[in-house]
Steps between C-alpha positions, in 0.01 A plus 500: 500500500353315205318167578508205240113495409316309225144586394245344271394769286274381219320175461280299204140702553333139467753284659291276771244477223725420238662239726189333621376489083820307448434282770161466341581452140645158453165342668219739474292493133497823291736787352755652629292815555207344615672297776687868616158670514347198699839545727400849571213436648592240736631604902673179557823588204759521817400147572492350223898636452609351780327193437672462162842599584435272836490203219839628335392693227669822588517613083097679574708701650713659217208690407520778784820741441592758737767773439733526848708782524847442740624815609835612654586112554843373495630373157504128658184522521488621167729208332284224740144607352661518123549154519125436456499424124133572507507849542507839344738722613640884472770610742725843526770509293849510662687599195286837454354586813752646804483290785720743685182600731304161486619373819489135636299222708668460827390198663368449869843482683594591851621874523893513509481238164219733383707770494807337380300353242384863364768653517663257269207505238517856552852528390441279199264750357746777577756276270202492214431873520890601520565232145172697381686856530840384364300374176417146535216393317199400704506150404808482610550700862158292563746145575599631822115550637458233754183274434303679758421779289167574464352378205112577359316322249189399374396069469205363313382179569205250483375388851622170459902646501434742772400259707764307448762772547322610853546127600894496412515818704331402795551109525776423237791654435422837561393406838891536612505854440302780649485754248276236292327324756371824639425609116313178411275503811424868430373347177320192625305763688372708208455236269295335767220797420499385122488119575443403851557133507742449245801585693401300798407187262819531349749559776362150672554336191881644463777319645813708615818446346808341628749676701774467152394915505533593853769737519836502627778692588792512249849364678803720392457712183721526251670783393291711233644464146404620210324237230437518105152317413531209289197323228595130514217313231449132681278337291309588157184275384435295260825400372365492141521779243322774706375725194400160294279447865358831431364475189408148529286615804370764288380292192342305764314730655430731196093574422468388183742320251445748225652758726847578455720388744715798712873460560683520785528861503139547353456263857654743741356837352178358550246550777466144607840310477380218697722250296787641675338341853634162373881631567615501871846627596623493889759758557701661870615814519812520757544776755203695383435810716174523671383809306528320161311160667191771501505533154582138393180352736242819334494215254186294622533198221793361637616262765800690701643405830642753711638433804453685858616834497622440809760274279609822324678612849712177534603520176649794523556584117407877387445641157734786408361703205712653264373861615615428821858327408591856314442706746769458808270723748163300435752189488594546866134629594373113372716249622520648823127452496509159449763394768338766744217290435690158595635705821194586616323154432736294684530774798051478511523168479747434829281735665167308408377582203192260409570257233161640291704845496791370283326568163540849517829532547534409125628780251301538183856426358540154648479258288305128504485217200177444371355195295236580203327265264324664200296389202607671132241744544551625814919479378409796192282707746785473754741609198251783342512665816844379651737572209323870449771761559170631725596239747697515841811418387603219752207275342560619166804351535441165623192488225745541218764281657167248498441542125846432424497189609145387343645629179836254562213207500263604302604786239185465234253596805679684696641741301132642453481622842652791628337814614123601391701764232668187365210237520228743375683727303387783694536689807187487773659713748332818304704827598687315771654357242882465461550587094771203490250251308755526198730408707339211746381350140894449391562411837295239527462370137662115522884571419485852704694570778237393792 
């Protein structure tokens, strides 16, 4: 049986040194290099850390990264640690690698719901490998894995945010749940051989959250039911001619007035379009399934508010892809996973299932509404990669949806985004490329038929 594990495996060479230097720096005469070299000869560099980030000024710590590896965790756990912005990530992929073998995290539960609970989980991946063999597309048989199949990935992340995550697992939020309370003190542990004080300095100094996240048990679910995804632009910022802004902001900020100024287009194929930052647009995206939410929150410049997965079960709302829909065998096969699902939920829960457990009972189908607010810039990246015929198409769809509607309120600007073949003129996928950019440029182009 596969345990849920996590294990630091590469740190900054320097990173107590580098820490104590920063610590050092802002009152200590001298270069930078002079005041590291004077920091590697002292013994008291643990002390002086603690000291420091005992007065509040937990940034020294940013300079010490360490590379964590989680392995065969559940994908909660996945989605809760993606949430820290901060971080570098790389998981699996679930459209190209078959999960049909990966098995799942089954929480500590007393043995007739332990084996009620597997079998269940076990049946779901029996639905995902049977949708597999009559033709469905991995990234589509992968909505009916539950969310405690094992995930792996690989985080990057200063000290200061790893910290901070270990707290929310083992006195905030996290602290409900056992999979990531047991995970984060199996990381306090080892970072404790890096920095000794640091977590203990910290943890007095964090308070716990309120109990608005302790989790509860759902009343009566609905009935599953299938759910189209729906863009809905809320607000778009400023309210003034948005490509005028642009190139106002760029005059502004341009090196030298003998240099010509760039357009808007000349703006966005550049390699620093920081003028767009001035735009803000707040969008939702309705009944979007949990295995597009991972690629809308891989975007780290963003605000985006997700709710509980746990949410996703009392909803109740599925994606249907079209794969799926065509095929009345693989049809049957998928929504009788999802009200199996509902069955089985309701029947654990009479019999005791903890409330912490609920989360993965949720489909990678199920669907949630999110909130996002992005600036301009972050907007075209989203759309270079979003509106590529490269991307899942579930996403793809809500992107273009998206630009739609930032072309009804702003055509000049807007119409310049588009996928990285459209804004760039070229194609950067290389020989994963589709061969369509003919076509995505007529597509695309202001009066074509986005």
């Amino acid at each position: 049986m596969e345990k849920a594990t996590v294990k630091i495996i590469a740190s900054s060479t320097a990173g107590e040194n580098t820490c104590a230097a920063a610590g050092r720096i802002s009152t200590m005469e001298g270069t930078a290099l002079e005041i590291f070299a004077r920091t590697e000869e002292k013994d008291n560099n643990a002390a002086l850390i603690g000291k420091v980030i005992g007065s509040g000024h937990t940034s020294v710590l940013e300079h010490a990264f360490f590379t964590v590896a989680f392995d065969s965790v559940s994908v909660f756990t996945e989605q809760f640690v993606i949430e820290f912005r901060l971080g570098s990530y790389t998981v699996q992929s679930r459209r190209y690698v078959d999960y049909s073998r990966a098995g799942f995290y089954a929480p500590p539960l007393p043995d007739a719901l332990n084996t009620r609970f597997r079998s269940h989980m076990q049946s779901l991946f029996d639905d995902y490998a049977l949708l597999l063999a009559l033709g469905i597309p991995k990234e589509d048989a992968r909505f009916v894995l539950p969310y405690c199949f094992r995930s792996n990935f690989f985080v990057t992340m200063n000290a200061r945010e790893l910290l901070l995550m270990i707290l929310t697992m083992t006195k905030g939020r996290g602290r409900h749940y056992t999979e990531l309370r047991t995970l984060g003190e199996s990381l306090t542990a080892q970072l404790s051989e890096y920095l000794p004080d640091v977590p203990e300095i910290l943890a007095k100094r964090y308070a716990a959250e309120d109990n608005r996240f302790q989790p509860a048990l759902p009343q009566k679910l609905p009935v599953p039911q299938e759910a189209e995804a729906k863009t809905v632009l809320h607000t778009l910022n400023p309210s003034a001619s948005l490509k005028d802004l642009v190139q106002f902001a760029a005059a502004e900020n341009w090196a030298t007035a003998d240099s010509p100024l760039p357009d808007a287009a000349g703006i966005l194929r550049g390699e620093r379009p920081r003028e767009l930052e001035l735009i803000h647009a707040q969008f939702g995206i309705r009944n979007l399934s949990l295995a597009a939410i991972t690629h809308l929150v891989r975007h780290r410049v963003q605000t985006v508010l997700v709710p509980h997965i746990a949410q996703a079960v009392r909803q109740g709302t599925y994606l249907l892809p079209e794969s799926v829909r065509n095929n009345p065998q693989a049809l049957t096969i998928y929504q009788n996973a999802f009200a199996r699902t509902t069955e089985a939920l309701t029947a654990l829960t009479a019999a005791g299932l903890p409330a912490e457990d609920v989360q993965y009972f949720a489909l990678a189908g199920n669907q949630l509404d999110v909130l996002c607010d992005m600036n301009g810039r972050e907007l075209l990246h989203f759309m270079k990669l979003r509106t590529c015929t490269r991307a899942q198409w579930e996403i793809r769809d809500c992107a273009v949806s998206l630009l739609r509607q930032l072309r009804a309120k702003s055509p000049e600007l807007f119409s310049l985004f588009g996928p990285s073949c459209y804004v760039l003129g070229k194609c950067p996928e290389g020989r994963l490329s589709c061969g369509r950019q003919a076509e995505m440029q007529t597509r695309f182009a202001p009066h074509g038929a986005l």
